[in-house]
MIMARTOR-802892 format. One line per field, with one value per residue: residue number from 0; residue in one letter; x, y, z of N, C-alpha, C in turn. Coordinates in nm, 3 decimals. Layout:
BEGIN
i <- (NUM/...) .
aa <- (A/...) .
n.px <- (X/...) .
n.py <- (Y/...) .
n.pz <- (Z/...) .
ca.px <- (X/...) .
ca.py <- (Y/...) .
ca.pz <- (Z/...) .
c.px <- (X/...) .
c.py <- (Y/...) .
c.pz <- (Z/...) .
***
This chain:
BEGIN
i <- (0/1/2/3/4/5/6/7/8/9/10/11/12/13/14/15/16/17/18/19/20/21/22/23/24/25/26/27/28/29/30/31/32/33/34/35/36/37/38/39/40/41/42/43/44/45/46/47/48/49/50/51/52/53/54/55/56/57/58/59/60/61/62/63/64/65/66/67/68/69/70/71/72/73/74/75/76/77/78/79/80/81/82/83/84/85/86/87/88/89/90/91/92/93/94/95/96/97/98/99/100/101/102/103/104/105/106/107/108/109/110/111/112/113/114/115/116/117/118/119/120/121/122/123/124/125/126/127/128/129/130/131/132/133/134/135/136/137/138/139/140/141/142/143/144/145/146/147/148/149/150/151/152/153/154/155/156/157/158/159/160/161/162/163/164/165/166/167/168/169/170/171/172/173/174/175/176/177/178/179/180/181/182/183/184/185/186/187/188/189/190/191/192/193/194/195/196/197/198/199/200/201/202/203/204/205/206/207/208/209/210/211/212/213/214/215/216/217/218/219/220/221/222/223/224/225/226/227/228/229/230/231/232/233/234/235/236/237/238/239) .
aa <- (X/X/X/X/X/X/X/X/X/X/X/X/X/X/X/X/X/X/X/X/X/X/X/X/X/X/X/X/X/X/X/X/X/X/X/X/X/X/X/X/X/X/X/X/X/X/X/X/X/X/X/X/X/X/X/X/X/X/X/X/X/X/X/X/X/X/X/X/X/X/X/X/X/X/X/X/X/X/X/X/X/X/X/X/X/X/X/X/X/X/X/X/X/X/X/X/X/X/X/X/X/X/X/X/X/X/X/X/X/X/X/X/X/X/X/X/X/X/X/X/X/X/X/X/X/X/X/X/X/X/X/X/X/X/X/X/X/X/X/X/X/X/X/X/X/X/X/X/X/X/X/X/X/X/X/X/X/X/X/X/X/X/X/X/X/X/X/X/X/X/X/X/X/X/X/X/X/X/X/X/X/X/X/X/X/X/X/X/X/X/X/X/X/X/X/X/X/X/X/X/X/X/X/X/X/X/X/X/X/X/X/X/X/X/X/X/X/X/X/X/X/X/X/X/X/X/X/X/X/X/X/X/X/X/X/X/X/X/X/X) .
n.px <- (-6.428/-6.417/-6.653/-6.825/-6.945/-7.172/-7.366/-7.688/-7.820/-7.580/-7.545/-7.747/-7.661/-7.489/-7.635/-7.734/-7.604/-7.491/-7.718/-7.775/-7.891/-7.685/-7.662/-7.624/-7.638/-7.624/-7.481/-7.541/-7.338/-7.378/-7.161/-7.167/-7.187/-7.110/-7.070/-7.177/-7.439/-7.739/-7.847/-7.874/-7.612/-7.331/-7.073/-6.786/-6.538/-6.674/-6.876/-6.713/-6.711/-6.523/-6.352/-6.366/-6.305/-6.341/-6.627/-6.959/-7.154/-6.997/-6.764/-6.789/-6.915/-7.158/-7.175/-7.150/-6.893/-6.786/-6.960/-7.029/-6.788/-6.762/-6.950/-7.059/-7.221/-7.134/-6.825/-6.514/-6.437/-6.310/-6.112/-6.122/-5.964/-6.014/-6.129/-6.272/-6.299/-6.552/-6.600/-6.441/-6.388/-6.447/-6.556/-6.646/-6.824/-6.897/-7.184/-7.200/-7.351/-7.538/-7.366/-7.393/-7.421/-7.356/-7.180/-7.177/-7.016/-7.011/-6.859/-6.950/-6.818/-6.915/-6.936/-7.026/-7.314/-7.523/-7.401/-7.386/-7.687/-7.750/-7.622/-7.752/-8.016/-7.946/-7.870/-8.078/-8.241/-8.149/-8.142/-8.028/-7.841/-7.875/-7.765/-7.791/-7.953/-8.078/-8.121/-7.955/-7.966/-7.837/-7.805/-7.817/-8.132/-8.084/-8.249/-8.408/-8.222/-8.212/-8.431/-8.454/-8.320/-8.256/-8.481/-8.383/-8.422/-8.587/-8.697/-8.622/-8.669/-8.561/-8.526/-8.569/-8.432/-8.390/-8.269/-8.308/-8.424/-8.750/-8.779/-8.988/-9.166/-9.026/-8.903/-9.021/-9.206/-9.064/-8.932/-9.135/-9.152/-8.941/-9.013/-8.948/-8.927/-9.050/-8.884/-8.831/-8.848/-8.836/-9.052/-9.076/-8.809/-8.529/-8.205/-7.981/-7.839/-7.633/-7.725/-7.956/-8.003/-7.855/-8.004/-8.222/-8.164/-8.148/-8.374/-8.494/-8.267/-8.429/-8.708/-8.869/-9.153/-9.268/-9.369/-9.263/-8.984/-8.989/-9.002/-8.856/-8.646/-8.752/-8.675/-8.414/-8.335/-8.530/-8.363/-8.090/-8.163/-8.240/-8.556/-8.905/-9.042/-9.240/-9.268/-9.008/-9.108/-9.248/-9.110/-9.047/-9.215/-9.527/-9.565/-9.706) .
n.py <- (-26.596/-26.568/-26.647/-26.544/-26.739/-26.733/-26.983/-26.860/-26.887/-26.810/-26.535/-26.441/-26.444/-26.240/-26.010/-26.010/-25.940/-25.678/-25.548/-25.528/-25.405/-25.183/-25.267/-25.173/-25.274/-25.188/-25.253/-25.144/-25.222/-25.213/-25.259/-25.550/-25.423/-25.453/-25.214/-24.962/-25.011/-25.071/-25.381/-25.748/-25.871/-26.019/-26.276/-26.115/-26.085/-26.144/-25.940/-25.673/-25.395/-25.241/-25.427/-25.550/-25.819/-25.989/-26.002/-26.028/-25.940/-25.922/-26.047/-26.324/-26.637/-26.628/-26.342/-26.066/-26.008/-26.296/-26.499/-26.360/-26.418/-26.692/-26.742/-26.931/-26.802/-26.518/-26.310/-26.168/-25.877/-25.656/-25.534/-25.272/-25.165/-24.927/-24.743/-24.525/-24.315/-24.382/-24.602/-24.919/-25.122/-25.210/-25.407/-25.528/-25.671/-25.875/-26.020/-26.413/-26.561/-26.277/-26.115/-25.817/-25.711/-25.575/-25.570/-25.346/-25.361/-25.193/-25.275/-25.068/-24.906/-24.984/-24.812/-24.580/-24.587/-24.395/-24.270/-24.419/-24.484/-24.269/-24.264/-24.459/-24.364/-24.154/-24.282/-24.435/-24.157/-24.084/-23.941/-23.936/-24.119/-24.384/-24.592/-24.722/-24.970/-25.103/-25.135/-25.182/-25.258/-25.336/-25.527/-25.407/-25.233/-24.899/-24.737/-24.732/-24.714/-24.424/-24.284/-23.989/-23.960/-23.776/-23.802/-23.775/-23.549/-23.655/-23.836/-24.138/-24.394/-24.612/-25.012/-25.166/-25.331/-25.438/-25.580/-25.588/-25.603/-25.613/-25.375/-25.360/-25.186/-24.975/-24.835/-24.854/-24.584/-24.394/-24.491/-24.512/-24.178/-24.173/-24.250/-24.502/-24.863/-25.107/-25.444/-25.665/-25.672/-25.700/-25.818/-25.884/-25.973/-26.031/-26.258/-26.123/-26.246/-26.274/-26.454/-26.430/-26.200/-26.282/-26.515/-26.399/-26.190/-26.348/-26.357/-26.148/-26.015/-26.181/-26.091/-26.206/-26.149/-25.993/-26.180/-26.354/-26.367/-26.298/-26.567/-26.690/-26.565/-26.670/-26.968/-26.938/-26.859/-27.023/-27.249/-27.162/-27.148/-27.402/-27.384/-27.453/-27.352/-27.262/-27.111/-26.960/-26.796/-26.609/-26.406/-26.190/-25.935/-25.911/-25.787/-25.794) .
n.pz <- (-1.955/-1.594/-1.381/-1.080/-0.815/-0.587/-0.295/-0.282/0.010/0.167/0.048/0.134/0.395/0.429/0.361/0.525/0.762/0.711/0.750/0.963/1.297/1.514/1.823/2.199/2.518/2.826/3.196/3.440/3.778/4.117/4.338/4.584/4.966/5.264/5.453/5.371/5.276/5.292/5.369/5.434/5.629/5.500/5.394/5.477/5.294/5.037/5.091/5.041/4.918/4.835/4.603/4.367/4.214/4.426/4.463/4.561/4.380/4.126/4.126/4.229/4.177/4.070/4.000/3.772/3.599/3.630/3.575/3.320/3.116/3.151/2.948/2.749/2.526/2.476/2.426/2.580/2.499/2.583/2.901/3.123/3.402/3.698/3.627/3.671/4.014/4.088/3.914/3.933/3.751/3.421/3.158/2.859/2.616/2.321/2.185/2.031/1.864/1.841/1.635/1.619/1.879/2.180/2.487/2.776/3.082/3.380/3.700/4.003/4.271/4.630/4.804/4.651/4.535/4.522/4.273/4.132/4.091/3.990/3.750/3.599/3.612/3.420/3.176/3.090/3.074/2.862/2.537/2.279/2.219/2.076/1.951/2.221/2.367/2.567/2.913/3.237/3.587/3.845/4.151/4.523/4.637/4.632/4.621/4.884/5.044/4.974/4.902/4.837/4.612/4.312/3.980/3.620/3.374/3.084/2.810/2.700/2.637/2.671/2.696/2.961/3.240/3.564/3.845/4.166/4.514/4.563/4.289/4.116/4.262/4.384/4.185/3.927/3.889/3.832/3.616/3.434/3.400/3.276/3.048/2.948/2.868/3.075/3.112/3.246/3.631/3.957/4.193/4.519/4.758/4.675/4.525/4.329/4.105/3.831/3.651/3.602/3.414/3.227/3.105/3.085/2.878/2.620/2.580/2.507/2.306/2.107/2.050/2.189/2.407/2.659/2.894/2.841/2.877/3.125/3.204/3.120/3.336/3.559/3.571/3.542/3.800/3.929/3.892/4.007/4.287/4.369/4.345/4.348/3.923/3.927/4.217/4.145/3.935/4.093/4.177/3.987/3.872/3.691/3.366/3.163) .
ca.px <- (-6.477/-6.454/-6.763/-6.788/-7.098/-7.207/-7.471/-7.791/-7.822/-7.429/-7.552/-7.889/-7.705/-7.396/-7.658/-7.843/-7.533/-7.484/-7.787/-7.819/-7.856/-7.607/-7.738/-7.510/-7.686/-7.535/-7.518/-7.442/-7.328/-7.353/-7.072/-7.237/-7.118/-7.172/-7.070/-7.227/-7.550/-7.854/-7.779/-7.855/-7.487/-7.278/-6.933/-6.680/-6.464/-6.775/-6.942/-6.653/-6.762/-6.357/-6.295/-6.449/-6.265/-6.436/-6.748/-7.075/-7.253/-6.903/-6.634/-6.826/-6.930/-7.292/-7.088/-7.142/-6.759/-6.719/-7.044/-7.043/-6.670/-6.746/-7.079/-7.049/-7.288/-7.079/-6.670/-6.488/-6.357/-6.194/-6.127/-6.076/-5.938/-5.990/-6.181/-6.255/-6.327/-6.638/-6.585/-6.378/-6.419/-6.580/-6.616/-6.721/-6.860/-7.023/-7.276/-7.144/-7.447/-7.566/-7.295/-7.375/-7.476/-7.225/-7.260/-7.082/-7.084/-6.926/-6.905/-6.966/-6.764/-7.003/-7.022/-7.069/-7.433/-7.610/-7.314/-7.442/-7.815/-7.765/-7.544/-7.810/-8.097/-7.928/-7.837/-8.220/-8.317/-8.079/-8.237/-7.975/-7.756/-7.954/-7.770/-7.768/-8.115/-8.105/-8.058/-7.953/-7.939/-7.777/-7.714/-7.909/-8.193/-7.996/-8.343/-8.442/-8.127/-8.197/-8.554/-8.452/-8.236/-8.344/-8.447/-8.314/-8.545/-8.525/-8.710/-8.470/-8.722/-8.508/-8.583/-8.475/-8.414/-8.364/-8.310/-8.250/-8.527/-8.872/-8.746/-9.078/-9.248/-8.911/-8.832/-9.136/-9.257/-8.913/-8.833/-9.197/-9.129/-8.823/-9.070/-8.871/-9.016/-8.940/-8.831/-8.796/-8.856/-8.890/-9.159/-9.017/-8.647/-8.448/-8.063/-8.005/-7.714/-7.633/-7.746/-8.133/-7.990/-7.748/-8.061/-8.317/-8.120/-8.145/-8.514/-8.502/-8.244/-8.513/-8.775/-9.007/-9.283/-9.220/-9.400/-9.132/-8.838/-9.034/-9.044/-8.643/-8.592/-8.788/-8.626/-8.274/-8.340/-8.567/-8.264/-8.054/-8.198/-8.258/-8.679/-8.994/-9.058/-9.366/-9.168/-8.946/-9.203/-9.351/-9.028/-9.053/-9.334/-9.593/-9.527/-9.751) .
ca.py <- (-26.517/-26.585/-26.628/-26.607/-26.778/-26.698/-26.939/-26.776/-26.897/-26.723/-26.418/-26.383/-26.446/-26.160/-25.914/-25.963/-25.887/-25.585/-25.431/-25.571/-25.279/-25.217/-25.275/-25.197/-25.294/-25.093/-25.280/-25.066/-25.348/-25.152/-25.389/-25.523/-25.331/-25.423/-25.103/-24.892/-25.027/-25.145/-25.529/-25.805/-25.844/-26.131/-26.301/-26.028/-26.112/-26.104/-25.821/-25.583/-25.259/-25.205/-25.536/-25.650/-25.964/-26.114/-25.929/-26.121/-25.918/-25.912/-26.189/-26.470/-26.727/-26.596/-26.203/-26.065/-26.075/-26.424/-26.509/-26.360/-26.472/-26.824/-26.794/-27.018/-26.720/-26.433/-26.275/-26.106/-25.784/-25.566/-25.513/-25.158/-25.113/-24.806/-24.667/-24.396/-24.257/-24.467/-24.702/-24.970/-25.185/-25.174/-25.494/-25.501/-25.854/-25.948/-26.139/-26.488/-26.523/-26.157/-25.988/-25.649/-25.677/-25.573/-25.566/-25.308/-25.359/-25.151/-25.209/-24.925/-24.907/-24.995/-24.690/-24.454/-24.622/-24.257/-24.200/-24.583/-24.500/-24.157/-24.315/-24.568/-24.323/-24.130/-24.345/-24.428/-24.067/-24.011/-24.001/-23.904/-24.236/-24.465/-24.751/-24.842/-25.031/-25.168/-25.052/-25.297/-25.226/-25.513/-25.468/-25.349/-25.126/-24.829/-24.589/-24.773/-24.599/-24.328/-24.242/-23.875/-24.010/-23.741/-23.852/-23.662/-23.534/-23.689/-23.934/-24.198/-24.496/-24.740/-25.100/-25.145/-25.404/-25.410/-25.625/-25.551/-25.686/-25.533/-25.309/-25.276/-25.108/-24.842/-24.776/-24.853/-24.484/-24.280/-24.555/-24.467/-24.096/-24.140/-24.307/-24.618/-24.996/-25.191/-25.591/-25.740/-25.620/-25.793/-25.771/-25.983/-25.989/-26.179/-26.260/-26.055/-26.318/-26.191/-26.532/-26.363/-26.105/-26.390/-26.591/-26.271/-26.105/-26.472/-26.367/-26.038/-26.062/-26.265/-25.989/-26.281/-26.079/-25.985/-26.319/-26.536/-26.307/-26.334/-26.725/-26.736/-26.531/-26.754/-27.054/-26.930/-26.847/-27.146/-27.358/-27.150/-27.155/-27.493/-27.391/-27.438/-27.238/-27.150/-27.016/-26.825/-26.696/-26.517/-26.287/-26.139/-25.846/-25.962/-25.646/-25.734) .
ca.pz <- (-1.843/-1.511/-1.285/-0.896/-0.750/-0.452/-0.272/-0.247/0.170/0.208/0.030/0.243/0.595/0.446/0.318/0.667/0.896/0.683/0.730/1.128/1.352/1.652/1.953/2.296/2.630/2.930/3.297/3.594/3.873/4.231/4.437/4.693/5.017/5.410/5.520/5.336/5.204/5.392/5.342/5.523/5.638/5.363/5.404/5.480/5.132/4.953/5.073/5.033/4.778/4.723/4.589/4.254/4.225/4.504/4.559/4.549/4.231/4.046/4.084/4.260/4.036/3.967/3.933/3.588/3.581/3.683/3.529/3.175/3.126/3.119/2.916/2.598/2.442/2.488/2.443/2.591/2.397/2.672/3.029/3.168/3.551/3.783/3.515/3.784/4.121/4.103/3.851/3.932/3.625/3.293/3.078/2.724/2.542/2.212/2.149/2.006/1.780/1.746/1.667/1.617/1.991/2.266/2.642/2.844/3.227/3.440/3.846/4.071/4.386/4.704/4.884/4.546/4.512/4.481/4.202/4.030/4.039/3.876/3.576/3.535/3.548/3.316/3.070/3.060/3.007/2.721/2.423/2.208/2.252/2.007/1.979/2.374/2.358/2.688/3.037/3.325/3.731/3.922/4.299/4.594/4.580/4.684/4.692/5.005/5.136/4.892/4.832/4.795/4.451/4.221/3.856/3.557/3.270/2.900/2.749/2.636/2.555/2.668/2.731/3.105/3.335/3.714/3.920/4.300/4.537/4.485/4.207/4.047/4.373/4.365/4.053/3.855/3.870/3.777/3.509/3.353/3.402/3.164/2.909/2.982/2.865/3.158/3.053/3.372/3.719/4.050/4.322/4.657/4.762/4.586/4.501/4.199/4.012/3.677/3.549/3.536/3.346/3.088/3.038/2.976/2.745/2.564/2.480/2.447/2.150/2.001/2.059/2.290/2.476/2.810/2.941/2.800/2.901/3.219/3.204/3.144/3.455/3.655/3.515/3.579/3.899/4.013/3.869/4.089/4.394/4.349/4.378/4.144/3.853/3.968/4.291/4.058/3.871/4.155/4.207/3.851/3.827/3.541/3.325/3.045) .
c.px <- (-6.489/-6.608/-6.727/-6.947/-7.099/-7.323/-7.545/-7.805/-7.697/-7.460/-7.649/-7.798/-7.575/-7.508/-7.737/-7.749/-7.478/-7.585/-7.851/-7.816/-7.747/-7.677/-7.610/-7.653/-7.561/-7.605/-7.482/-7.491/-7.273/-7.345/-7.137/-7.168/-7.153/-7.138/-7.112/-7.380/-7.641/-7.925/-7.806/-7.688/-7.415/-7.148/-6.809/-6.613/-6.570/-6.818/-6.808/-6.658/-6.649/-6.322/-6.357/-6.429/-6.341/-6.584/-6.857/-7.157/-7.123/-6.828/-6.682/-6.861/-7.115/-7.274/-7.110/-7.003/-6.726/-6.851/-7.082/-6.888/-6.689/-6.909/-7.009/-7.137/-7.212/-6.887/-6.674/-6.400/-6.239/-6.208/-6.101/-6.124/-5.947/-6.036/-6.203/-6.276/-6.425/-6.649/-6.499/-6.317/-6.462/-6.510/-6.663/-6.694/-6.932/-7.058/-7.207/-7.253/-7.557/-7.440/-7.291/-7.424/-7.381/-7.277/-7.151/-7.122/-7.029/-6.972/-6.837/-6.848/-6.884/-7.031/-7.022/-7.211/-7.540/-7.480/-7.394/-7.583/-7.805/-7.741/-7.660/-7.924/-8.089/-7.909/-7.971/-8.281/-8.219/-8.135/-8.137/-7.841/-7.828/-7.855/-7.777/-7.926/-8.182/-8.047/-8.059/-7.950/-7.893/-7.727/-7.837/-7.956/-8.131/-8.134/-8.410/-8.384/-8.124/-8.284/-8.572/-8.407/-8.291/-8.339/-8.424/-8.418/-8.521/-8.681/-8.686/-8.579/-8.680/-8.593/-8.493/-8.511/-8.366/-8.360/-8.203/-8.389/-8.639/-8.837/-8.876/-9.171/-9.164/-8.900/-8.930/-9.162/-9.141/-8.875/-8.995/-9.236/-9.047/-8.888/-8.991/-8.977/-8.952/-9.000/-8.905/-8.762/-8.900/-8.948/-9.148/-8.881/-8.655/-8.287/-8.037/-7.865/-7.731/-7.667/-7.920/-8.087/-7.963/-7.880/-8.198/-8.265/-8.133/-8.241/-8.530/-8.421/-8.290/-8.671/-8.918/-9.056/-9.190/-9.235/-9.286/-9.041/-8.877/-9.015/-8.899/-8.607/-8.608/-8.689/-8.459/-8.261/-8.422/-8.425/-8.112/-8.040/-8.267/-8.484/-8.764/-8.972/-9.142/-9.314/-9.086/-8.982/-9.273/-9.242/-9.013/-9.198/-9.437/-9.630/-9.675/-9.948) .
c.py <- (-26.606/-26.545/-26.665/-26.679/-26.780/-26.833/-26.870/-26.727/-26.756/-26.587/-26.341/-26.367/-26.311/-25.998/-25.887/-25.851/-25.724/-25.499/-25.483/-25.437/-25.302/-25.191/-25.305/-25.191/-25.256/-25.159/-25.213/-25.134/-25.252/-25.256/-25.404/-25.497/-25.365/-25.351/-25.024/-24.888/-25.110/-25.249/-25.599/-25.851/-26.036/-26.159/-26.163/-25.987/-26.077/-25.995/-25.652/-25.477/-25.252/-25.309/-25.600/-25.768/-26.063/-26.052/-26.012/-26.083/-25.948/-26.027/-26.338/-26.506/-26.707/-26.472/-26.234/-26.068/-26.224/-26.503/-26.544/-26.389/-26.616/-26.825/-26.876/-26.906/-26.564/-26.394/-26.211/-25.969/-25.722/-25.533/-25.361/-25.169/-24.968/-24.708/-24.454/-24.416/-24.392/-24.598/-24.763/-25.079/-25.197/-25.326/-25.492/-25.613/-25.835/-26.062/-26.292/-26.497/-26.377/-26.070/-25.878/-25.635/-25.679/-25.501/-25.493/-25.296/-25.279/-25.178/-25.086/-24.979/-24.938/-24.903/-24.554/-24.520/-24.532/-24.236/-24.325/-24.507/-24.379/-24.186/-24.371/-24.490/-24.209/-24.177/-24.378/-24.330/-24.027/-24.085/-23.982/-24.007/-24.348/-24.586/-24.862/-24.875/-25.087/-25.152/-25.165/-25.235/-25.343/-25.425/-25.462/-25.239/-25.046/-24.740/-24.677/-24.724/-24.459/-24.310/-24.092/-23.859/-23.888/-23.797/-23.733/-23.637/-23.599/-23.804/-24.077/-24.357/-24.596/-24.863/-25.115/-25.254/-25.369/-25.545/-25.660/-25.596/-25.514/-25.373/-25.267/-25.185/-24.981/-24.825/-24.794/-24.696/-24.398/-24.338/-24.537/-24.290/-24.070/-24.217/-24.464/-24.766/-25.122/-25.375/-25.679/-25.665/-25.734/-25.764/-25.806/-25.916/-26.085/-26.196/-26.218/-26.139/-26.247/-26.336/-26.536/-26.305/-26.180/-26.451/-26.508/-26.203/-26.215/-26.370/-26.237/-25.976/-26.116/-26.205/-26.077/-26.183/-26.101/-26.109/-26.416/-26.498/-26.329/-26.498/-26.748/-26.695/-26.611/-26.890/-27.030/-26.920/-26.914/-27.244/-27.303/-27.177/-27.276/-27.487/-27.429/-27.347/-27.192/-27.056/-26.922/-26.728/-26.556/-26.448/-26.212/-26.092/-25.893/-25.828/-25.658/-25.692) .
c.pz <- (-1.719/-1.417/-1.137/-0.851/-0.613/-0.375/-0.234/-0.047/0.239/0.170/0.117/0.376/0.568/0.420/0.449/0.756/0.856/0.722/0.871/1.164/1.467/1.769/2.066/2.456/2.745/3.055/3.402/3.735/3.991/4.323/4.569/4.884/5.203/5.458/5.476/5.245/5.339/5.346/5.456/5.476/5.522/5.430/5.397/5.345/5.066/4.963/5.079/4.925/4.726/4.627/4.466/4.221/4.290/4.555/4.427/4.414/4.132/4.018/4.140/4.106/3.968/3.954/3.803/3.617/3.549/3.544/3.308/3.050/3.073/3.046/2.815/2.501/2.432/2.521/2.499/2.537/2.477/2.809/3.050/3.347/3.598/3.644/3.572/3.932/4.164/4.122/3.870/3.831/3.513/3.196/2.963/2.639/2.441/2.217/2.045/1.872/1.697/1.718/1.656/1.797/2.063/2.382/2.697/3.013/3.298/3.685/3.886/4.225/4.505/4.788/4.755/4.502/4.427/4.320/4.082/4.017/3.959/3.764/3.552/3.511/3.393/3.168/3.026/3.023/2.895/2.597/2.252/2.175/2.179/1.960/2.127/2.320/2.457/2.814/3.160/3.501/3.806/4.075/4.444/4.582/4.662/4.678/4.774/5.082/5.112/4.809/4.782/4.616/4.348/4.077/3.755/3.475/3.128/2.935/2.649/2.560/2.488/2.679/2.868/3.173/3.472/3.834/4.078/4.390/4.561/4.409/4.155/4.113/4.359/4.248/3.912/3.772/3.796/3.668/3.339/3.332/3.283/3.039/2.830/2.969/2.975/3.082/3.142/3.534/3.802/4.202/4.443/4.660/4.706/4.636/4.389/4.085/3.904/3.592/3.531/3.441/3.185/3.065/2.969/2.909/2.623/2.439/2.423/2.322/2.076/1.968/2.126/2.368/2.594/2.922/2.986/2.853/3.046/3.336/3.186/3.286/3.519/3.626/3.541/3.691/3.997/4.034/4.004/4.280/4.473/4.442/4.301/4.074/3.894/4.104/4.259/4.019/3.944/4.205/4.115/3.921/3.705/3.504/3.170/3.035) .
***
């Protein structure tokens, strides 16, 4: 008789990834736009809404494009162009270490903004979509231009992120309307890089308290902005 032996370690980490859940985090990246958004005004190239390649949330080098491309923590699975009207892009990455986890980003065009915040509040009130687990906003706050924005009804009881400058003053109220756990929110202006987003999703795949996910943002974005942490810290909302 043949025997197979398994070790024990190899059988624990195959019987884990079997019974992992899937988890898809959804970013909707509204291009940032000097003609059509109320922006202090950016490099021409950069601030162009048509242009994802070179536009400042997308293809620069802190762009989720450009950004989550060269992480060392994350693939790339698939690109999709001219997805629509809107959508100019859509993106879709796993996790390098989780893999049942997969990130789909899509940018928005820069003057469909009102078309971006609807997707994104929707996708937050859907409750019937249970593996997204996590809801992203990247861009300028577009209800500053668009405080009329209406929100949709559901209870989706996402986990949600945002970050556009003082996001948790706007969007606070409509994102606990939809029964929404917000992550990460930020109270000042800021620069919204997608490398807050790459280093808080770190913790929040690890299910760290809001604090800590808190304490990465700052930390990615002191290191950015070449400031303190404690300076960082104080553009993050303290949510808990």
């Amino acid at each position: 008789m043949i025997r197979t032996f398994i070790p024990i370690f190899s059988l624990a980490v195959f019987c884990t990834s079997l019974g992992a859940e899937e988890k898809v985090v959804r970013v909707f990246v509204a291009l940032c736009d000097n003609a059509n958004q109320g922006i202090a005004k950016v490099n021409a190239r950069i601030g162009d809404g048509d242009k994802p390649a070179d536009n400042l949330y997308w293809g620069c080098s802190d762009g989720l494009s450009r950004y989550f491309q060269k992480s060392a923590k994350w693939k790339l699975l698939k690109s999709e162009k001219a997805v629509s009207e809107s959508i100019l892009e859509r993106l879709t990455f796993q996790h390098r270490a989780f893999g049942e986890v997969t990130l789909v980003a899509e940018a928005y065009r820069g003057s469909e903004m009102k078309v971006c915040l609807a997707d994104f509040f929707a996708a937050v009130a859907d409750a019937d979509t249970t593996d997204t687990k996590l809801v992203a906003f990247i861009g300028h706050n577009g209800l500053m231009d668009r405080p009329d924005t209406k929100t949709p009804e559901g209870i989706g009881k996402k986990d949600v992120v945002v970050l556009s400058c003082l996001s948790d003053s706007w969007f606070a109220g409509r994102l606990d309307h939809l029964g929404a756990n917000r992550i990460l929110m930020t109270r000042s202006l800021m620069y919204p890089g997608a490398f807050i987003l790459h280093d808080a999703l770190e913790g929040w795949l690890r299910d760290e308290s809001k604090a800590k996910i808190r304490d990465r943002a700052a930390r990615a974005y002191a290191g950015n902005q070449k400031i303190s942490v404690k300076s960082g810290r104080s553009i993050f909302a303290d949510l808990e």
